[in-house]
C-alpha positions as protocol buffer text, in pm:
chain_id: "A"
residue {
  index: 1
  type: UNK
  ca { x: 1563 y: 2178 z: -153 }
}
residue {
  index: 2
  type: UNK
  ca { x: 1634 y: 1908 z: 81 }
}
residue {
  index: 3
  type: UNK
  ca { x: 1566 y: 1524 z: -9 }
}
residue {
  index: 4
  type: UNK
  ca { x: 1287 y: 1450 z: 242 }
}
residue {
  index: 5
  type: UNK
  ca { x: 1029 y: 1658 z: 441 }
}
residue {
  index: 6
  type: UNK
  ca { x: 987 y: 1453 z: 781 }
}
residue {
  index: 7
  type: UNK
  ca { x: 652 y: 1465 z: 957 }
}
residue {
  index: 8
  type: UNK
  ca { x: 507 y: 1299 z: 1257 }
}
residue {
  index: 9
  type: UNK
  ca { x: 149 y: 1159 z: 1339 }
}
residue {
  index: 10
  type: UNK
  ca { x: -63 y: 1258 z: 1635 }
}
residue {
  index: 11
  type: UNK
  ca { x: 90 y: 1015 z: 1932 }
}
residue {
  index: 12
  type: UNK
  ca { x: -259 y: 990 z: 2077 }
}
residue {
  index: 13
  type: UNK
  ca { x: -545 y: 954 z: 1731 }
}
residue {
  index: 14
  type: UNK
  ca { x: -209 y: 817 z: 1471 }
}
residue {
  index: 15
  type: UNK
  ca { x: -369 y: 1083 z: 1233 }
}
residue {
  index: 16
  type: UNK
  ca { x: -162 y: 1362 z: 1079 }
}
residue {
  index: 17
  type: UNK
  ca { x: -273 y: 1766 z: 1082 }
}
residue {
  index: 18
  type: UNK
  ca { x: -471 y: 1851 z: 811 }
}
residue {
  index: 19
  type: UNK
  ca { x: -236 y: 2078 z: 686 }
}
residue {
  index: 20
  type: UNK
  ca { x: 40 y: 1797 z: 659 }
}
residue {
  index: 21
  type: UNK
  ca { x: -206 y: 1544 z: 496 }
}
residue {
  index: 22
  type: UNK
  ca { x: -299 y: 1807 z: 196 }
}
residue {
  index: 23
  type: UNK
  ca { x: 46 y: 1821 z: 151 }
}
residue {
  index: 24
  type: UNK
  ca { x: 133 y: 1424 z: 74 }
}
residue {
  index: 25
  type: UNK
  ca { x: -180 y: 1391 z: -95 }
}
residue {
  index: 26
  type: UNK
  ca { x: -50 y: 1665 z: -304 }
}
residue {
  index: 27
  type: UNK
  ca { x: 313 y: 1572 z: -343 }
}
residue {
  index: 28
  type: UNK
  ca { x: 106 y: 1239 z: -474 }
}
residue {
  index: 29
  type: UNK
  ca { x: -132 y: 1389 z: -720 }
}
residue {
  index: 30
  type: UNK
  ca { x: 159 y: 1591 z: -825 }
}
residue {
  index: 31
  type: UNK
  ca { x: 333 y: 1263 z: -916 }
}
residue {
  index: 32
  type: UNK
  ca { x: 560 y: 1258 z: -639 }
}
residue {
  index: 33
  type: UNK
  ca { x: 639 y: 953 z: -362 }
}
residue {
  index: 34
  type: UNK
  ca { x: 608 y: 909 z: -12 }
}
residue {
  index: 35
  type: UNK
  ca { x: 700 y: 709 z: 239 }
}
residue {
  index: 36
  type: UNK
  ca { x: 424 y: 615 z: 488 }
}
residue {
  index: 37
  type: UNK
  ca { x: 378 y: 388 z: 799 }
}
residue {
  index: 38
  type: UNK
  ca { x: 158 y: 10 z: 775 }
}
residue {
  index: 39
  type: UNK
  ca { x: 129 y: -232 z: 1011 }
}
residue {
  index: 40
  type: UNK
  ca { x: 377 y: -458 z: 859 }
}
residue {
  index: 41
  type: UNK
  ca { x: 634 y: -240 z: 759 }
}
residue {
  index: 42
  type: UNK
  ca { x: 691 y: 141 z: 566 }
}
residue {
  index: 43
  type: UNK
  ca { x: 582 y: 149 z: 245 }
}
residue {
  index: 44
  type: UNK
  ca { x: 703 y: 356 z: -109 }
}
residue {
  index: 45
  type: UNK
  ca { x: 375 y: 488 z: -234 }
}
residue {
  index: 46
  type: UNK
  ca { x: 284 y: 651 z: -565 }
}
residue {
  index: 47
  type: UNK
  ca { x: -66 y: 728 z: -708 }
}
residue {
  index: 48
  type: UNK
  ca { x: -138 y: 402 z: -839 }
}
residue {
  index: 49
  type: UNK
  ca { x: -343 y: 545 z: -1181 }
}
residue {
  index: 50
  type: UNK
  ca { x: -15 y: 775 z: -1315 }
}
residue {
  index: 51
  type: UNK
  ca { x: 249 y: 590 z: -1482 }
}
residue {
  index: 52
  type: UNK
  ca { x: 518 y: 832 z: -1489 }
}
residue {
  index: 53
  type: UNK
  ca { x: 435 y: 823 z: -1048 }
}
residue {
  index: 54
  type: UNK
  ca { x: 461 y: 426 z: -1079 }
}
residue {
  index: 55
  type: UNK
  ca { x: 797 y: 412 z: -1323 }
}
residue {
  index: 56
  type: UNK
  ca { x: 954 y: 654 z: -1077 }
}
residue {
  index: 57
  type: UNK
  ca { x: 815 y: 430 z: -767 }
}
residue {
  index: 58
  type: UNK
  ca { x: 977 y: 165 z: -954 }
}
residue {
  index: 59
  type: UNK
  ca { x: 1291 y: 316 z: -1036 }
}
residue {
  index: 60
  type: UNK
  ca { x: 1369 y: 348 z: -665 }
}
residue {
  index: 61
  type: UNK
  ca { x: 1343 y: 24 z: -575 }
}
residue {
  index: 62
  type: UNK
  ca { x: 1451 y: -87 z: -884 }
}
residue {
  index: 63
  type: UNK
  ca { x: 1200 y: -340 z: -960 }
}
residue {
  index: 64
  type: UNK
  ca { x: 1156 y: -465 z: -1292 }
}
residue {
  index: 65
  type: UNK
  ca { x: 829 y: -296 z: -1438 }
}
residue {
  index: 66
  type: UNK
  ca { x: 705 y: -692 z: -1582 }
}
residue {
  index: 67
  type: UNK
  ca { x: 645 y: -731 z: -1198 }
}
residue {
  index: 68
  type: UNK
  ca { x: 351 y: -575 z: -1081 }
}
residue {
  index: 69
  type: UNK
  ca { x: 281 y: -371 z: -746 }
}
residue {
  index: 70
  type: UNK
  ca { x: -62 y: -427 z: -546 }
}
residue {
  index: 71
  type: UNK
  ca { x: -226 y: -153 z: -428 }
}
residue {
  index: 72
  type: UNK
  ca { x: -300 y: 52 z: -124 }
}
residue {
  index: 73
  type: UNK
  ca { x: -667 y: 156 z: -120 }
}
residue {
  index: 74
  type: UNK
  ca { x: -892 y: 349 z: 201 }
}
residue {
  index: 75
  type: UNK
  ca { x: -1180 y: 208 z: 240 }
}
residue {
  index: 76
  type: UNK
  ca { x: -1399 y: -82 z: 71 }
}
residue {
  index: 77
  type: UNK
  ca { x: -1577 y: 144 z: -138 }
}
residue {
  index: 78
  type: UNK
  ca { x: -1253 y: 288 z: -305 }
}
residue {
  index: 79
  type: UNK
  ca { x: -1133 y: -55 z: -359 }
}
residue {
  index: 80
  type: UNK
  ca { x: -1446 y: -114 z: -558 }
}
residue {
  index: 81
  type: UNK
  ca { x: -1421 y: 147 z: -775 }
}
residue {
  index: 82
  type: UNK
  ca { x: -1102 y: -54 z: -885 }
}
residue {
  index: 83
  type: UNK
  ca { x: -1172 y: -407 z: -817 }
}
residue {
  index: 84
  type: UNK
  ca { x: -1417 y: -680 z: -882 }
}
residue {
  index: 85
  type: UNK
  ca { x: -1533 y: -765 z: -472 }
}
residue {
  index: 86
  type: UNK
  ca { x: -1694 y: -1092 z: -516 }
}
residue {
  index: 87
  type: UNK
  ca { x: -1926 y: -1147 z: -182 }
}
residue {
  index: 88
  type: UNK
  ca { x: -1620 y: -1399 z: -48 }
}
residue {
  index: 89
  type: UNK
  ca { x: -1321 y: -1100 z: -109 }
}
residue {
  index: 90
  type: UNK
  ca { x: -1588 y: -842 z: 28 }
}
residue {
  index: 91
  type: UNK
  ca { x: -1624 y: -1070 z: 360 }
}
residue {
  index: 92
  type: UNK
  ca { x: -1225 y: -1095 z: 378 }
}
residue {
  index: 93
  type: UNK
  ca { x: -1198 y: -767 z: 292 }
}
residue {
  index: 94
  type: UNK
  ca { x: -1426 y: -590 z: 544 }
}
residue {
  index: 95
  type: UNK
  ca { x: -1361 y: -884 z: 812 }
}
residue {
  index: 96
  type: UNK
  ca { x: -961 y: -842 z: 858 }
}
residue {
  index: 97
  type: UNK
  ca { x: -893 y: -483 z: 702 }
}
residue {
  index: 98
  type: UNK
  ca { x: -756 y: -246 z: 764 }
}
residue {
  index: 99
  type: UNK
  ca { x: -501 y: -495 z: 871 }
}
residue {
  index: 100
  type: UNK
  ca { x: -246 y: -716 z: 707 }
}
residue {
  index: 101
  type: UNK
  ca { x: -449 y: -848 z: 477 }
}
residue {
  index: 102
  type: UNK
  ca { x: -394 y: -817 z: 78 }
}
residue {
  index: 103
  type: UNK
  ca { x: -641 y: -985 z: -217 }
}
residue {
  index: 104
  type: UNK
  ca { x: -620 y: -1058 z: -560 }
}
residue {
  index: 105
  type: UNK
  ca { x: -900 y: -999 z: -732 }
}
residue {
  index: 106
  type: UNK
  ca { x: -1025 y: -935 z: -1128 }
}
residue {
  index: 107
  type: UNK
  ca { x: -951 y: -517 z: -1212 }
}
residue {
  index: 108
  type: UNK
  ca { x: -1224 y: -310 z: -1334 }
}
residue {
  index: 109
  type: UNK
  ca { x: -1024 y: -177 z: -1599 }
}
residue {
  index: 110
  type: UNK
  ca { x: -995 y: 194 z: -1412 }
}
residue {
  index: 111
  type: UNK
  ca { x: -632 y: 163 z: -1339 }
}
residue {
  index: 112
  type: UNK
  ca { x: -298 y: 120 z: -1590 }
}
residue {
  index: 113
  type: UNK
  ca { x: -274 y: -230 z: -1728 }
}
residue {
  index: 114
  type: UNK
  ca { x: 121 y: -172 z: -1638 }
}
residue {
  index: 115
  type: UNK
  ca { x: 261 y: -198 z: -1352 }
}
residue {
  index: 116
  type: UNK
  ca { x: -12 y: -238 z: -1102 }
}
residue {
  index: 117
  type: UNK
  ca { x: -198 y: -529 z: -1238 }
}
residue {
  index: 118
  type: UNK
  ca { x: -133 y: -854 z: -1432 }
}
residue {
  index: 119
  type: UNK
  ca { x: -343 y: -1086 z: -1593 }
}
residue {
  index: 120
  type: UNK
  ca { x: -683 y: -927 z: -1527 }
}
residue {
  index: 121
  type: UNK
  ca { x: -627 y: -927 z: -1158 }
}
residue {
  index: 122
  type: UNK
  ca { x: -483 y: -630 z: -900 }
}
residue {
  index: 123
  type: UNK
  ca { x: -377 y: -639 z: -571 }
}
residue {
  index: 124
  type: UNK
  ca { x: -580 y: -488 z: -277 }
}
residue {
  index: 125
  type: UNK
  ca { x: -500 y: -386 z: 49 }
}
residue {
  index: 126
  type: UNK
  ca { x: -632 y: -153 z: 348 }
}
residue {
  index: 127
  type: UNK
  ca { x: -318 y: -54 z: 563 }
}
residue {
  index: 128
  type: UNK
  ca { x: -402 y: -48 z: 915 }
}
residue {
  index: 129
  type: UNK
  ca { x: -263 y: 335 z: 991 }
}
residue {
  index: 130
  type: UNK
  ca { x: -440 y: 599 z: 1045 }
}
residue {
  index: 131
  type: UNK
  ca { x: -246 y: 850 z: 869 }
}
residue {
  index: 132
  type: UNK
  ca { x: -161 y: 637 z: 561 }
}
residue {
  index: 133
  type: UNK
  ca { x: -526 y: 591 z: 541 }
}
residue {
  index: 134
  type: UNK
  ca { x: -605 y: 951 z: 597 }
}
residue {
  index: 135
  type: UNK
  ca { x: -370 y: 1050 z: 288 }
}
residue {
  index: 136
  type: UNK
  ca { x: -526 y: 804 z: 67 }
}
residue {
  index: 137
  type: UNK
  ca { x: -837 y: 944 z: 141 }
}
residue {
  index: 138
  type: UNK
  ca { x: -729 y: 1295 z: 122 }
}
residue {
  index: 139
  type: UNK
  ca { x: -597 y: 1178 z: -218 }
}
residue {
  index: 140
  type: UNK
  ca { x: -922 y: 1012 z: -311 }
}
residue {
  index: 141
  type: UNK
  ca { x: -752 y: 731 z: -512 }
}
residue {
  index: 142
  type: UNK
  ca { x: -498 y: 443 z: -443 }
}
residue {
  index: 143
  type: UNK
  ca { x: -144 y: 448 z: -391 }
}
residue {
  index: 144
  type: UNK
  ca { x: 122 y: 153 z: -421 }
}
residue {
  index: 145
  type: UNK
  ca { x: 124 y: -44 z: -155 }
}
residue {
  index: 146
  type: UNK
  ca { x: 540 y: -174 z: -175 }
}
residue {
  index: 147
  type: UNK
  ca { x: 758 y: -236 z: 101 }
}
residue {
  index: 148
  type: UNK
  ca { x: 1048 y: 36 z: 111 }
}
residue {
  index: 149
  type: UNK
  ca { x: 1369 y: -182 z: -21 }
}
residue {
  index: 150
  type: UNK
  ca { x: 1497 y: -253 z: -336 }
}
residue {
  index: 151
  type: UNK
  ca { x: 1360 y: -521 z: -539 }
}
residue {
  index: 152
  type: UNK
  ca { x: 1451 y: -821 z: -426 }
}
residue {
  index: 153
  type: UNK
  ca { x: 1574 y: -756 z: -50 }
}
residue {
  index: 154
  type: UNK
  ca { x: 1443 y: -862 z: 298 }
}
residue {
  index: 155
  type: UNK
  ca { x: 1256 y: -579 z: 444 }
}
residue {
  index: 156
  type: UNK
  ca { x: 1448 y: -425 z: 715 }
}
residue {
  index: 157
  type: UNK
  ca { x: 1285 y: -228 z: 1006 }
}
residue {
  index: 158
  type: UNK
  ca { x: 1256 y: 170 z: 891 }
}
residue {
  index: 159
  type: UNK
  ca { x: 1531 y: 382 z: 1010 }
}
residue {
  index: 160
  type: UNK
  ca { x: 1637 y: 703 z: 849 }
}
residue {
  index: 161
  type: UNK
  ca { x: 1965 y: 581 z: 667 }
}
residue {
  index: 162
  type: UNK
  ca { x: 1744 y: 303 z: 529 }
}
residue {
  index: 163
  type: UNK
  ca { x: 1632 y: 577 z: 289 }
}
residue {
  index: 164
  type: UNK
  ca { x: 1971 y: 701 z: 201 }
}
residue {
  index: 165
  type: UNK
  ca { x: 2071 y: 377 z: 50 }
}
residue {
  index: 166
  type: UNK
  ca { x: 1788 y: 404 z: -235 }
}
residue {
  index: 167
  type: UNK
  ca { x: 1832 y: 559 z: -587 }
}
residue {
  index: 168
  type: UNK
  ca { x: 1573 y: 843 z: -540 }
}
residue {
  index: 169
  type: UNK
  ca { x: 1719 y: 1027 z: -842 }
}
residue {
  index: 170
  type: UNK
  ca { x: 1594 y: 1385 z: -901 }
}
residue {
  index: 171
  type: UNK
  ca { x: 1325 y: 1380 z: -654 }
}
residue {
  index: 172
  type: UNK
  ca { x: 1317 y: 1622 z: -361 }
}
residue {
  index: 173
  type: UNK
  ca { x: 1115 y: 1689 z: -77 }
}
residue {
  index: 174
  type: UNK
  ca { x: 954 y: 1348 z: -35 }
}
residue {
  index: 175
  type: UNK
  ca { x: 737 y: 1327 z: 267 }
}
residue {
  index: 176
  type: UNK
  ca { x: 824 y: 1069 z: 465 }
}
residue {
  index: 177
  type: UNK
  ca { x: 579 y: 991 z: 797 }
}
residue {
  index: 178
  type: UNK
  ca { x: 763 y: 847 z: 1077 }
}
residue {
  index: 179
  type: UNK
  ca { x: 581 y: 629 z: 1344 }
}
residue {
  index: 180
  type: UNK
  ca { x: 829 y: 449 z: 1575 }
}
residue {
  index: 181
  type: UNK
  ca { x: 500 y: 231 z: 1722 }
}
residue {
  index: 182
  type: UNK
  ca { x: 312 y: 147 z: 1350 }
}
residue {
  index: 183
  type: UNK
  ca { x: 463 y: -146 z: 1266 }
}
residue {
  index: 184
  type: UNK
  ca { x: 323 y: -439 z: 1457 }
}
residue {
  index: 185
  type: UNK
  ca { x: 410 y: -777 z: 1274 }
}
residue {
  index: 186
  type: UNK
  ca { x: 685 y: -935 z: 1185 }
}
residue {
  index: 187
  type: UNK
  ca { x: 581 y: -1099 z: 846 }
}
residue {
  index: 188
  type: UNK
  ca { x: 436 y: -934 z: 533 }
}
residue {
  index: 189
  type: UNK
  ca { x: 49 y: -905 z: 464 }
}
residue {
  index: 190
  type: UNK
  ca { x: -114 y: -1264 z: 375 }
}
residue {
  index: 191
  type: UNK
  ca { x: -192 y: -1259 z: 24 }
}
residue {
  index: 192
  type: UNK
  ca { x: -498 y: -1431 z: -107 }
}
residue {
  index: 193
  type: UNK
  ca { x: -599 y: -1525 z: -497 }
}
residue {
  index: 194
  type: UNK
  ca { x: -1039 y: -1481 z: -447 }
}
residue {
  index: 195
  type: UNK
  ca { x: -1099 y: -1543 z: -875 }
}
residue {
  index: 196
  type: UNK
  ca { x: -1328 y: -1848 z: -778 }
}
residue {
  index: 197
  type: UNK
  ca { x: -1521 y: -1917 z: -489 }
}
residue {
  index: 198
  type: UNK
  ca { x: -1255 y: -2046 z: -282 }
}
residue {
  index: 199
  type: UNK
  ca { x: -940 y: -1882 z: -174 }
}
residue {
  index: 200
  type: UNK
  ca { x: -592 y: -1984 z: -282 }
}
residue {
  index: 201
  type: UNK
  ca { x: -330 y: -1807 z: -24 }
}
residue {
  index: 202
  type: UNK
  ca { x: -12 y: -1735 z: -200 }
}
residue {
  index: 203
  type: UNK
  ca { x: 181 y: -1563 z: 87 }
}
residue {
  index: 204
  type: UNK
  ca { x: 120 y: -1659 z: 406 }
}
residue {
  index: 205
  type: UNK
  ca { x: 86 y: -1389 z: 689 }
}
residue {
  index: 206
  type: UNK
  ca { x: -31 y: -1273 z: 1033 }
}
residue {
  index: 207
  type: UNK
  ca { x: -432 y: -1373 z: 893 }
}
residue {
  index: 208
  type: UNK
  ca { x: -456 y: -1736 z: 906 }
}
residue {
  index: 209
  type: UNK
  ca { x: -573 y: -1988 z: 625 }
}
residue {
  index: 210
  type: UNK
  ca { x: -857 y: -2113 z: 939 }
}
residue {
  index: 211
  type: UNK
  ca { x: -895 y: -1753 z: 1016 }
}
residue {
  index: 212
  type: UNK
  ca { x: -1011 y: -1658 z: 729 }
}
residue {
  index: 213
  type: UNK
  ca { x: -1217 y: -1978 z: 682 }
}
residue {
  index: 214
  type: UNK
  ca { x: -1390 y: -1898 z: 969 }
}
residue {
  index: 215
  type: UNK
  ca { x: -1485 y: -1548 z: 828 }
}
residue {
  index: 216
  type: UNK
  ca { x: -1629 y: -1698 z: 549 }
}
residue {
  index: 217
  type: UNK
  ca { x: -1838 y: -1965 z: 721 }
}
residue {
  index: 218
  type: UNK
  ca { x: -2003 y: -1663 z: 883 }
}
């Protein structure tokens, strides 16, 4: 079996055949990884609610497990089902995503207390691809939403040996979906802390502190 299964997005609608988004979804749901396009930059996903998925997802990049991944979801009403939206993270939420935009809200309690969330609070983003949203879909539950690197590098733009330098151990056939024009910033998503009513950036990003002040004067 070979170590990765390339596949390529439509050039003109970004989404992938149907046939080829079954089968990352599946190689997902099966507890596999993939490697899939953002805005910002390639990410490693796993299915966010398996732990053996995560700790392999983890492995790779070789990221302590104490330090927690945020999450990739499709659509606000999957993020929901695994986050607390107050009416200020909904606003963000449906105002700037999908786009590089990620949010730290209180977890419903529906995904692993390892890994994936810390301190009563998880991660949430909406990457703005249409084929990494179309597998999340497909998949019909969130993935990790990690940049493709080891633990504690700069991200580096995606190129094929970039995935040859990572401990992948046993794993074969991951599907990796290559998009030469997805990324389209420089920096990495903002990340914002909405527990009280106003927001405390932690990262900034391509969305603005005033941006997203003006969303919420809206």
């Amino acid at each position: 079996m070979s170590r990765f299964q390339f596949l390529a997005p439509s050039a003109h609608s970004g989404l992938l055949r149907l046939g080829d988004a079954e089968l990352v979804a599946g190689r997902l749901r099966d507890g596999g990884l993939a490697v899939l396009p953002t805005e910002t930059g390639y990410m490693l996903a796993a299915l966010a609610t398996s732990l053996p998925a995560l700790r392999a997802a983890f492995d790779v990049k070789e990221r302590d497990y104490a330090h927690a991944m945020h999450v990739a979801c499709a659509s606000l009403g999957m993020a929901a089902r695994y986050a607390v939206l107050s009416s200020p993270a909904r606003q963000l939420v449906g105002e700037f995503t999908p786009g590089p935009l990620t949010v730290v809200v209180p977890q419903t309690g529906a995904l692993p207390d390892e890994m994936v969330t810390l301190g009563g609070t998880v991660g949430i983003r909406v990457p703005d691809h249409p084929a990494t949203l179309q597998v999340i879909a497909t998949l019909d539950a969130p993935v990790t939403a990690t940049s493709l690197n080891r633990a504690g590098e700069e991200t580096r733009p995606f190129d094929r040996d970039l995935l040859d330098e990572l401990p992948w151990g046993d794993l074969r056939d991951v599907p990796v979906v290559e998009d030469k024009a997805a990324v389209r910033y420089t920096a990495a998503s903002t990340l914002v802390r909405l527990i009280g009513q106003v927001p405390e950036v932690l990262r900034q990003g391509p969305i603005t502190t005033e941006d997203m002040a003006a969303a919420l004067e809206r």
